[in-house]
N, C-alpha and C positions, 0 to 999 in steps of 0.2 A: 504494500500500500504506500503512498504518496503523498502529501501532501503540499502544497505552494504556501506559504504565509508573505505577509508583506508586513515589514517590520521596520519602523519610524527610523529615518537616520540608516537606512543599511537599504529598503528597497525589498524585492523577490526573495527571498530563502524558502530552499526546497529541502522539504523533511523524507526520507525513507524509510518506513518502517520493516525488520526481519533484512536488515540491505545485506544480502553476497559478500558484502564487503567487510562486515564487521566479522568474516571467518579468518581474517588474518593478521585479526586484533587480539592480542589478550582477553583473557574470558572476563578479566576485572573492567574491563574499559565499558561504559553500555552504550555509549555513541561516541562518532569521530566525524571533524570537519573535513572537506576537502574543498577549499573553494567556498560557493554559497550554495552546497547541499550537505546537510547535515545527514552521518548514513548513524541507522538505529539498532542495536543488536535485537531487538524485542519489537512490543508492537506498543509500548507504553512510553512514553518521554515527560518524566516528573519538570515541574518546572524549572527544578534550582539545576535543572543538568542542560533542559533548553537554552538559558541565563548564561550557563558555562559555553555553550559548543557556539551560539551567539557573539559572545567576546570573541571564539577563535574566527569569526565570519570577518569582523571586524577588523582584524588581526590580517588578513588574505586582503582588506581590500586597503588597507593602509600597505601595506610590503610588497602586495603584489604576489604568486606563485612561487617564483623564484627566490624573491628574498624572504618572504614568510616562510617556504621550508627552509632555507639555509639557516635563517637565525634557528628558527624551532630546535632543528637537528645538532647546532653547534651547543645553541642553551644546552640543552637535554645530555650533552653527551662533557660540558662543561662542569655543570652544577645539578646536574641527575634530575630526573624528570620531574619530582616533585618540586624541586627549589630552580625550575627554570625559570626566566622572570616572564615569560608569556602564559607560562601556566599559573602563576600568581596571578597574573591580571587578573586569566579567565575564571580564576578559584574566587576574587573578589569580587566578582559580577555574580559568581554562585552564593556566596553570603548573603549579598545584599539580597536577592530573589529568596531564598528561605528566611531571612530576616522583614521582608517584607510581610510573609506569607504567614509567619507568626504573626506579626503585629493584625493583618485583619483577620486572623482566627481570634483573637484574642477581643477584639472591637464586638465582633458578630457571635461570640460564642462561640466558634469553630464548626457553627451552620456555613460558611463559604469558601 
């Protein structure tokens, strides 16, 4: 399944859910960027993960193909994938979206 979103400040982003592509991902990973289609291991995409793989969309269209993988791959292979500084970003893009998501569960009851 597929979906097109259109998302303020970025434009088109295309979601796949069950994508091919996440068979040559780590089983921990449950979605990855490429570009502006985000590929989905499952058929679920929780917010604070959309919020993450979003920064990496951002991330492709600031650097470009090219230099977004090359930085990624050197971060990654510099300062280990956890402490790369594009996967901060996109880890603080993911905060904020679950820190949101509490705050109106918490307004609403956690009716929303």
């Amino acid at each position: 399944m597929t979906d097109r979103v259109h998302v303020h400040g970025i434009g088109a982003v295309r979601i796949v859910y069950a994508s091919w592509v996440m068979g040559f991902v780590p089983k921990r990973f449950v979605a990855m960027t490429l570009g502006r289609t985000i590929h989905v291991r499952g058929t679920h995409l929780p917010v604070w993960v959309l919020r993450h793989e979003l920064a990496h969309v951002r991330q492709w269209e600031r650097y470009g193909k090219v230099g977004f993988l090359a930085r990624y791959l050197w971060q990654c292979a510099r300062y280990g994938y956890a402490n790369a500084p594009l996967e901060l970003e996109a880890e603080a893009a993911e905060v904020r979206a679950m820190d949101a998501t509490a705050t109106l569960a918490a307004r609403t009851g956690g009716t929303e």
